[in-house]
SEDREN-57286 format. One record per residue: residue in three letters; x, y, z of N, C-alpha, C in turn. Coordinates in pm, 1 decimal. Each point is the difference from the previous one (the first is absolute). Layout:
N
- code,nu,nv,nw,cau,cav,caw,cu,cv,cw
- Ala,X,Y,Z,X,Y,Z,X,Y,Z
...
***
This chain:
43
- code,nu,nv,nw,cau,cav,caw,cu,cv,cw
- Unk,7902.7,18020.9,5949.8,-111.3,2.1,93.8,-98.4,109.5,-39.7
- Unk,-140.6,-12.3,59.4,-75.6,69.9,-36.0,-51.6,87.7,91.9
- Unk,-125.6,23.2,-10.6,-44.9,92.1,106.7,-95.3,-140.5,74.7
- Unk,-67.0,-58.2,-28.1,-91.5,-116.0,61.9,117.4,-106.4,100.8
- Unk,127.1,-10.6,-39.9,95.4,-65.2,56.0,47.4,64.9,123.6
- Unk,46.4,85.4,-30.1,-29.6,153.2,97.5,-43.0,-3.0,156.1
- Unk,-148.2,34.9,-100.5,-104.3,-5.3,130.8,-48.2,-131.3,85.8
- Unk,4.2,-110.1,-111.5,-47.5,-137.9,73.6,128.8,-25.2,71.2
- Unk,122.6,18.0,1.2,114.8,-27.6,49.1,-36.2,-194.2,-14.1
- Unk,38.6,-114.5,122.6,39.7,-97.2,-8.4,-160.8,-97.2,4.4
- Unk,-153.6,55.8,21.5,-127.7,-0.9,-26.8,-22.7,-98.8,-89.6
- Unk,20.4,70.8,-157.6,2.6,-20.6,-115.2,110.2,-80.3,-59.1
- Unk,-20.7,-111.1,-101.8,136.4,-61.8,-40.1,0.7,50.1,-168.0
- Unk,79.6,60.7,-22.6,-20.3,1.0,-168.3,118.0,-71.7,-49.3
- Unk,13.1,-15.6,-176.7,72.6,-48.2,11.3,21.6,-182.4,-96.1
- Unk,100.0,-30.0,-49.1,-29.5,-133.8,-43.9,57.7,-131.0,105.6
- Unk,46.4,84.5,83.1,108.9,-111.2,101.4,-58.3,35.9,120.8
- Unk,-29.6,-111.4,54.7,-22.3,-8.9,148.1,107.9,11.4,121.7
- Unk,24.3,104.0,70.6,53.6,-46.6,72.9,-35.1,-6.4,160.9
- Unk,44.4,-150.1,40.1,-32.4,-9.6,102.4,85.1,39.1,187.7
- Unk,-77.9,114.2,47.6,111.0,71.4,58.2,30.0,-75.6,137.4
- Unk,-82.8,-119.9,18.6,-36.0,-52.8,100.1,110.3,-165.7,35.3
- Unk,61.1,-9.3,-163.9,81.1,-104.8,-21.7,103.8,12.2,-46.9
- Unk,106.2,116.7,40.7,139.0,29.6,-37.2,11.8,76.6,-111.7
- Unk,-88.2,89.3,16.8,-79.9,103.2,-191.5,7.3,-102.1,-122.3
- Unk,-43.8,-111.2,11.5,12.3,-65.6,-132.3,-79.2,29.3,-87.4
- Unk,20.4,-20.9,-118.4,-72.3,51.1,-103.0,-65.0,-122.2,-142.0
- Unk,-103.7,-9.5,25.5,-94.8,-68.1,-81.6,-21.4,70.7,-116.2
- Unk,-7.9,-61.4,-145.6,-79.3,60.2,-102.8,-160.1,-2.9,7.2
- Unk,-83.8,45.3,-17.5,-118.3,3.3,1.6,-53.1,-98.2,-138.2
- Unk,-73.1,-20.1,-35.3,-81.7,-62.0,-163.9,-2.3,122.3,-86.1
- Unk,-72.6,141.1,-3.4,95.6,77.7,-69.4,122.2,0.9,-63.0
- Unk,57.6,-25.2,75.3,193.0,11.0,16.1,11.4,-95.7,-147.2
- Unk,-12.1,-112.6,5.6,0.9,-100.4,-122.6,-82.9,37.4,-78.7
- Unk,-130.3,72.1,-24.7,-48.1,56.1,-124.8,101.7,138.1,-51.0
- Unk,29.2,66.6,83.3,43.5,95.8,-56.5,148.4,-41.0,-55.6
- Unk,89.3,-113.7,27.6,83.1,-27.8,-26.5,27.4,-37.6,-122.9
- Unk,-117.3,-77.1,-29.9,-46.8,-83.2,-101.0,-26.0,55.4,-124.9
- Unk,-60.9,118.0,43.8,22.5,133.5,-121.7,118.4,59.9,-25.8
- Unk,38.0,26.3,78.5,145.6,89.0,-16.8,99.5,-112.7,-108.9
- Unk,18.3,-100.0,57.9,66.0,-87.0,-120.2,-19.3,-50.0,-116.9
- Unk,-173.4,35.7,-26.0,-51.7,-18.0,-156.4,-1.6,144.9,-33.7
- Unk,67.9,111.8,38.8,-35.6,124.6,-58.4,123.8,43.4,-44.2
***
């Protein structure tokens, strides 16, 4: 965690996964999430 995570506390979402706190904390990948994935396995 950072200092911006911090201060925005639950405000702000950072982050590659969504989670939704409103539907049993489930957790969504974002479109990010699959680019950055996508690298990591060609690297």
């Amino acid at each position: 965690m950072d200092n911006f995570e911090w201060a925005l506390g639950y405000s702000k979402r950072f982050g590659l996964v969504f989670v939704d706190y409103n539907n049993d904390v489930k957790r969504i990948p974002k479109t990010s999430f699959e680019y950055y994935w996508d690298l990591i396995k060609t690297r």
